[in-house]
C-alpha positions in Angstrom: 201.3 26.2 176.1 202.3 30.0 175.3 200.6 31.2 172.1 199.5 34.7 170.7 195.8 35.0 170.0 196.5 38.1 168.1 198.3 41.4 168.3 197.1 42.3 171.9 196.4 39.1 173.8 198.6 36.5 174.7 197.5 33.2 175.9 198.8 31.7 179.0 197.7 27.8 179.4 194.2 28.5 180.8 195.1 32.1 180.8 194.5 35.1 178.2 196.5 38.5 179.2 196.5 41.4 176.9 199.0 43.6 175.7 201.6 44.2 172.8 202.7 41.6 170.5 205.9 42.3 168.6 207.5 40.2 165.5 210.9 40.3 163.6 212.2 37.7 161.1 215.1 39.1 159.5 219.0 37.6 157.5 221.6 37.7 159.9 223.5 36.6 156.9 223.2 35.0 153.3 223.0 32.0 155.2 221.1 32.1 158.2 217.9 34.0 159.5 216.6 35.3 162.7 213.4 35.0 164.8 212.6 37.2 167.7 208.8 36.5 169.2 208.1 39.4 172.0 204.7 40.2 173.7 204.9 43.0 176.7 202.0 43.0 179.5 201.9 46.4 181.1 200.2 47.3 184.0 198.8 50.8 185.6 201.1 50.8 188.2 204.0 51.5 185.7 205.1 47.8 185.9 205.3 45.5 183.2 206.6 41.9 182.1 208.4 41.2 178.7 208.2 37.7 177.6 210.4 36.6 174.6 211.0 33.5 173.2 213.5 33.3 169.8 216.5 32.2 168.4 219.3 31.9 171.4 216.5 33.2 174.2 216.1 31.0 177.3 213.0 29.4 175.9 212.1 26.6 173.3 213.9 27.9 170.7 217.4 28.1 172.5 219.5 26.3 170.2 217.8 27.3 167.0 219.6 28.2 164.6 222.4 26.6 165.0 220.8 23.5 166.3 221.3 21.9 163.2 218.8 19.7 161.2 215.3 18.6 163.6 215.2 21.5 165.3 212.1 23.8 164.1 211.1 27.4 165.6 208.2 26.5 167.8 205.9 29.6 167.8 203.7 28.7 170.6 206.3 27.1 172.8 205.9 25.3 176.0 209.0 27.7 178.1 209.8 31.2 177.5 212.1 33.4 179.1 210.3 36.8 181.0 211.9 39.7 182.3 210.1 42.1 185.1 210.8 45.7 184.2 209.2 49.1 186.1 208.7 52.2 183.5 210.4 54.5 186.1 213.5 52.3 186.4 216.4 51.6 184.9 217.2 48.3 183.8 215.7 44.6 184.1 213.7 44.3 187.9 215.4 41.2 190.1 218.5 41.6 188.2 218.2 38.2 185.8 215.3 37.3 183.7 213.1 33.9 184.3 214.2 31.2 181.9 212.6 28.3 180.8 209.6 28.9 182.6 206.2 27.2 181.6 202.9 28.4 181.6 202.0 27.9 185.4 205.0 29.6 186.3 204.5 32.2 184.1 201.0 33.4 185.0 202.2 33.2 188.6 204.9 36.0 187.5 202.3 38.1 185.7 199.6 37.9 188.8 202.8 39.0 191.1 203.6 41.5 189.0 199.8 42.9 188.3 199.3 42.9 192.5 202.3 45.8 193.2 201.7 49.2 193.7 204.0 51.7 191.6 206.1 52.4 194.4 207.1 48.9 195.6 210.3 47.2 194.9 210.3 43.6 193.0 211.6 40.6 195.0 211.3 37.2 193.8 211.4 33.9 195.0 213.4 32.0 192.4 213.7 28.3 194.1 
């Protein structure tokens, strides 16, 4: 499981990593409303991994809200969708974000990321 502790730590199944927990429930409409869930760990070496799981992300919550009746926001969900991103460089690192990925894989990505140097390049092994 994926769950924010509180505003700056984020807990990864057997995991805790801190950072920066951001929120936004909003009306898209008279009808409908939106959930965004988005918690950024940042690292000295100018990298960092954004991890987002909401309405229409590639996580839990994928089909919400037009999913229909059954279908509840999970808040701590099991797969979220994570994108690798360097403070010096333009646009998403690896060139797709990680969808649907669970807590294992996830805390893999964030131990890749933490080990590179500020000049290194991201590859990733995506099979």
């Amino acid at each position: 499981m994926i769950e924010v502790i509180d505003e700056h730590h984020l807990r990864v199944g057997d995991r805790t990593w801190f950072g920066q927990f951001w929120s936004d429930d909003y009306n898209i409409d008279s009808e409908h409303e939106w959930k965004l869930r988005q918690f950024i760990v940042r690292f000295e070496s100018k990298w960092s991994v954004s991890i987002v799981w909401g309405y229409a992300t590639y996580s839990d919550n994928h089909e919400l809200p037009w999913g229909g009746p059954g279908y509840w926001f999970n808040e701590s969900p099991e797969r979220v969708e994570a994108a690798v991103l360097h403070a010096d460089r333009e646009k998403m690192q690896g060139d797709d974000p990680f969808a649907y990925i669970d807590a294992e894989q996830l805390n893999a990505l964030l131990y890749h990321v933490s080990q590179l140097h500020t000049e290194d390049h991201f590859h990733s092994d995506r099979t």
